[in-house]
N, C-alpha and C positions, 0 to 999 in steps of 0.2 A: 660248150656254149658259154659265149662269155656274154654281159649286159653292161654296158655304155650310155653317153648321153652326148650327144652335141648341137648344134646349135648352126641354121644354113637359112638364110635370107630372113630374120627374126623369125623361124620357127623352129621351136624346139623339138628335139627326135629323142628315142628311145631307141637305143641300137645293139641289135642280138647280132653276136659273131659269130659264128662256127669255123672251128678248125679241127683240118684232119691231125690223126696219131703221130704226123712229121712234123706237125708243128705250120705247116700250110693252113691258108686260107679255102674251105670247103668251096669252090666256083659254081657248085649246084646249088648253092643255098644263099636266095634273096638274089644279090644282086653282086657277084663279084664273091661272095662269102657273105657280105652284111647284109641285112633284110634291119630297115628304117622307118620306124614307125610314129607320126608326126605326133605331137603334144601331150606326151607322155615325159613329166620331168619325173626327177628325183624329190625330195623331199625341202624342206627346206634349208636341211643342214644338208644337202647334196650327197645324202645316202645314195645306194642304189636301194631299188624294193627287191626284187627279186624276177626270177624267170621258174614255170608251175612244169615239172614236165608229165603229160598227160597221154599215155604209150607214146604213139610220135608226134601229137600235137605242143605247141609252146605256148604255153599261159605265160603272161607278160602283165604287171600291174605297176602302179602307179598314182603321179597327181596330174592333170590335167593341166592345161597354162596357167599360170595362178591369174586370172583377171578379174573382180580387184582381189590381190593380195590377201583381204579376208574372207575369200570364198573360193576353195580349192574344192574341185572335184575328182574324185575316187575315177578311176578309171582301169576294167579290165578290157587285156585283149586278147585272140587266140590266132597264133600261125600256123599254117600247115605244116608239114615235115619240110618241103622246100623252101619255107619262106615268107610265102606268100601269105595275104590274108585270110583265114577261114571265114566268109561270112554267112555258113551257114551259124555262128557262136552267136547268143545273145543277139542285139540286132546292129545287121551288117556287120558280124565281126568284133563286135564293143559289147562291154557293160561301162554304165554312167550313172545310176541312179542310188548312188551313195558317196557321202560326201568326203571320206578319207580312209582308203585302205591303209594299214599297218600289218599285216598277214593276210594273206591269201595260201589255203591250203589245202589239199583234198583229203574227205573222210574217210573214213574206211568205207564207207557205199559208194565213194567213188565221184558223191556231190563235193561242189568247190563252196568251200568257207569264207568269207570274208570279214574280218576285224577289225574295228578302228572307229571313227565318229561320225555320227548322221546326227542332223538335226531333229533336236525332238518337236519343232516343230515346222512343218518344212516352208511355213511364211514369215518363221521367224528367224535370230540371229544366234540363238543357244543351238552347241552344239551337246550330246549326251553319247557316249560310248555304244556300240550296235554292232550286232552281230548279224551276220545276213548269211542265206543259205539259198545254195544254184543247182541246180542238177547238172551233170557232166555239160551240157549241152548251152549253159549260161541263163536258164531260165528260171526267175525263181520261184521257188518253193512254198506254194500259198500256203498249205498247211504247219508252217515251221513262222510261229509267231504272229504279227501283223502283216500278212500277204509274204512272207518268204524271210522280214527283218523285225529283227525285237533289241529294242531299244532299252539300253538300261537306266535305270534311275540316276545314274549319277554323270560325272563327265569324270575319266581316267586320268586327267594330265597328260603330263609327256611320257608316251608310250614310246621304253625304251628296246625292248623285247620282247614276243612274241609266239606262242609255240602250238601249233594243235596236235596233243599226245596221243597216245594208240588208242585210249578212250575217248576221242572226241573233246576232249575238254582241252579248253583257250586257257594255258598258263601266259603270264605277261609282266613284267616289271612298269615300273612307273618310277619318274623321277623328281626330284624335286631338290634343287640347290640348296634350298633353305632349311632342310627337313628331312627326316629317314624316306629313304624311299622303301618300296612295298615289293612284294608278290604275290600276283591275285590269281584266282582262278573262277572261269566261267566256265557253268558245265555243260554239257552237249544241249542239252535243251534251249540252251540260252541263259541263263536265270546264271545271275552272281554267286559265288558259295563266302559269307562272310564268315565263317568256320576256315576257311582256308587260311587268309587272307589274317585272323585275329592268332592263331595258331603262327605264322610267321611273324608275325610282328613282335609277337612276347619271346621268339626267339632271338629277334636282331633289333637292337632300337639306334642304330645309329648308319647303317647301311647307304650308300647315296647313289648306289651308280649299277646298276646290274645291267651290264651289256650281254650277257651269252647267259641263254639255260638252255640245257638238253638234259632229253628224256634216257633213261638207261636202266634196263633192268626193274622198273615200278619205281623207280625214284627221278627225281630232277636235280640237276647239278647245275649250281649255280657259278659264275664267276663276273666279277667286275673290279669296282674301286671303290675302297672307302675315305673319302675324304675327312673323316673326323680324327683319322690319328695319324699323325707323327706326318704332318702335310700329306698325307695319301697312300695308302696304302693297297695292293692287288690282292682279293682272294679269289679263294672255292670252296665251296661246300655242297653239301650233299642232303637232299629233301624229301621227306615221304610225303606221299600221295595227300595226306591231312595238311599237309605247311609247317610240320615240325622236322627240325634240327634232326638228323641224324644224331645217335650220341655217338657212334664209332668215329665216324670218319669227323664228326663236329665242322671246324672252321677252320681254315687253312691259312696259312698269310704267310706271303713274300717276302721276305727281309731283303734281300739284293735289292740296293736303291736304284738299278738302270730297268727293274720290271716295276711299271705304278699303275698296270691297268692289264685288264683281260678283257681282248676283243672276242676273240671264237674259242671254242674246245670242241676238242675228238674226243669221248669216252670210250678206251679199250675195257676190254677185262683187268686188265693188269697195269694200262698206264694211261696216262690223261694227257694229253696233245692239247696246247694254249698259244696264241699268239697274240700279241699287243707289245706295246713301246717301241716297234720294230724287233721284236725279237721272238722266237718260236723254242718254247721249251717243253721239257718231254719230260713228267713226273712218275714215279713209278708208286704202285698202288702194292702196300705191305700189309696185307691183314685188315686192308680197306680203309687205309688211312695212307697219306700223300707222304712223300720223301724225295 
């Protein structure tokens, strides 16, 4: 399954592809192979969000048409195995009632998570970081905070990554040009852990750009860009469950000036799979430290 976006008489589509194992377009599925689903954009930096798969159903999330520009709507949706709309999900096939997904993920109960920003107050103009919780089915979850969403006290910035790990808990980066960016953790309940978050930060005070974390093994592995040294620099490191440094594996850094950024990583047992600048490297893991 692939996820796309285009654009047919001013309205914008969100478009899941399916291809068989030969590299063909699936003709069972949607409409030709593509099943197009209207007013679901990308982000604003024209991310994609992503596609949820849920045994054979397709969770598909999103922003809504941004009309006006400072009021974008969170928007999930579910297809069937062929394509088509499930409208038994949510209502008619939608969720809508939160103001920007940045993850969307299922828990180990098998309820869908959603991460990103709702307004803390929904006549006003502030938005505040929120966490919301659905049952398989898109309905949410009265007992899990403020009717299903719990709102946290602060507003996140630019949420750069996102991850919900085998405990249920939302790790996340945040960015900030001007300033170290962070790693935060919210725990399954909802509730921020500022222990996380203070425990990373007295590890790294100059960090700017965390594009990739995964989970592996009870630790999270980090990879991005630090723009405070030497015009920019790609690493990886390695994180326990509190927000502190590994001391083994510590902090990684690139020297090759054609690698300046870490988009994704695959964590093996033995080697770490990274790709950014256009180029896909393959590290090998010695005693739990990178080479």
């Amino acid at each position: 399954l692939i996820q796309a976006f285009t654009s047919d008489a001013n309205i914008n589509y969100s478009v899941v592809i399916r291809i068989l194992p030969n590299g063909q377009l699936d003709n069972t599925f949607g409409v030709n192979g593509i099943a197009k689903i209207a007013d679901i954009n990308p982000d604003l930096n024209v991310r994609g969000y992503g596609l949820v798969l849920q045994n054979n159903k397709i969770i598909v999330y999103g922003q809504k048409t941004i009309i006006p520009l400072q009021d974008p709507t969170g928007i999930i949706c579910r297809l069937n195995e062929n394509g088509s709309l499930d409208t038994t999900f949510g209502m008619n096939g939608f969720i809508n009632n939160f103001s920007n997904f940045n993850l969307v993920a299922l828990d180990n109960q098998s309820n869908i998570i959603g991460f990103g920003y709702n307004k803390a107050d929904p006549t006003g103009s502030a938005y505040v970081g929120a966490v919301a919780k659905y049952n398989a089915d898109g309905q949410l979850i009265t007992g899990f905070g403020n009717t299903g969403i719990v709102n946290l006290t602060f507003n996140p910035g630019y949420i750069q990554s996102a991850i919900l790990d085998s405990n249920n808990n939302i790790i996340f980066s945040s960015f900030d040009p001007n300033a170290a960016g962070s790693l935060n953790k919210i725990n399954a309940n909802g509730t921020f852990d500022p222990s996380f978050t203070a425990n990373f930060n007295s590890s790294f005070s100059s960090l700017n750009d965390i594009l990739s974390i995964v989970e592996k093994n009870g630790y999270y592995y980090i990879g991005g860009m630090n723009y405070a040294q030497n015009g920019g620099e790609f690493f990886i490191s390695k994180i326990a469950q509190n927000g502190q440094i590994d001391p083994v594996f510590n902090y990684f850094v690139e020297t090759d000036p054609n690698l300046t950024t870490v988009g994704d990583m695959i964590i093996n047992d033995n080697n770490i799979i990274a790709n950014g600048s256009g180029y896909i490297v393959k590290y090998l893991l010695n005693s739990m430290t990178l080479a």
